[in-house]
C-alpha positions, 0 to 999 in steps of 0.5 A: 748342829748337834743330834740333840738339836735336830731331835728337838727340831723333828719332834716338834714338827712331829708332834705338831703332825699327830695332832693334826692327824685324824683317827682313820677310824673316825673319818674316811674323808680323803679332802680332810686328809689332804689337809692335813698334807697341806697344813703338814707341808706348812709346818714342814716349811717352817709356815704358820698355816693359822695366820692363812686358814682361820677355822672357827667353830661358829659364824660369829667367830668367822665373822671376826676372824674375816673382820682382821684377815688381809688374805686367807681361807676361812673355815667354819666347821661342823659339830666335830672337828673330824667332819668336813667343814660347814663353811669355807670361803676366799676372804680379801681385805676382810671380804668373802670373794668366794663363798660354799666352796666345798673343801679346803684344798678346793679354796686353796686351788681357787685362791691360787687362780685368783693370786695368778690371775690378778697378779697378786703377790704370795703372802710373805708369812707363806711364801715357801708354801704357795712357791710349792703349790705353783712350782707343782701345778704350773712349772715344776722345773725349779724350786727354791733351796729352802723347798728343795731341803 
């Protein structure tokens, strides 16, 4: 691979990375800076977190949005996009399993339980990502090659 092309690769997952970066100036949340990990560690992945986390603006948007998803988390937030959410909920088949949770990363920690629990398979589009977040919370031991790279 030439140095052009791995220049274009890490410029465009660090632009994707400033902008969903916050002003520390504007928020001193940690949980909006641990999204921000998390979403990060998805685009590092080569993952698509907007087809798992669905964030709306209004409950008649994340009404639809939970309409269509199969499996995610769907987050409504507040006036401004650097408060913490109003709204996040476990969403299966279209339905809100799990309602006023408080975070992102809480919904994604929940839903790892649920998934683990009942057996369900990771979803195909993030694979990699949910492989990382149970390779690190339950077995640390072995990682794939596209994780460990």
């Amino acid at each position: 691979m030439s140095l052009r092309a791995v220049d274009c690769v890490r410029g465009t997952f660090f632009a994707t990375m400033r902008e969903l970066s916050t002003d520390p100036a504007k928020c001193n949340s940690i949980d909006l800076e641990r999204e921000v990990v998390i979403k990060g560690l998805c685009e590092y992945l080569k993952e698509d977190y907007r087809a798992f986390i669905k964030e709306c603006l209004d409950c008649e948007q994340a009404e639809k949005a939970k309409e269509e998803m199969v499996l995610g988390i769907c987050v409504v937030h507040a006036e401004g996009s650097q408060q913490p959410p109003k709204e996040v909920s476990i969403v299966i088949q279209g339905v809100d399993l799990l309602e006023e949770i408080q975070t992102v990363l809480c919904a994604i920690t929940l839903l790892m339980g649920i998934l683990y629990s009942l057996d369900l398979r990771y979803p195909s589009n993030l694979q990699h990502t949910f492989e990382v977040f149970q390779k690190l919370n339950l077995d640390g031991q072995r990682l794939s090659d596209r994780v460990q790279n």
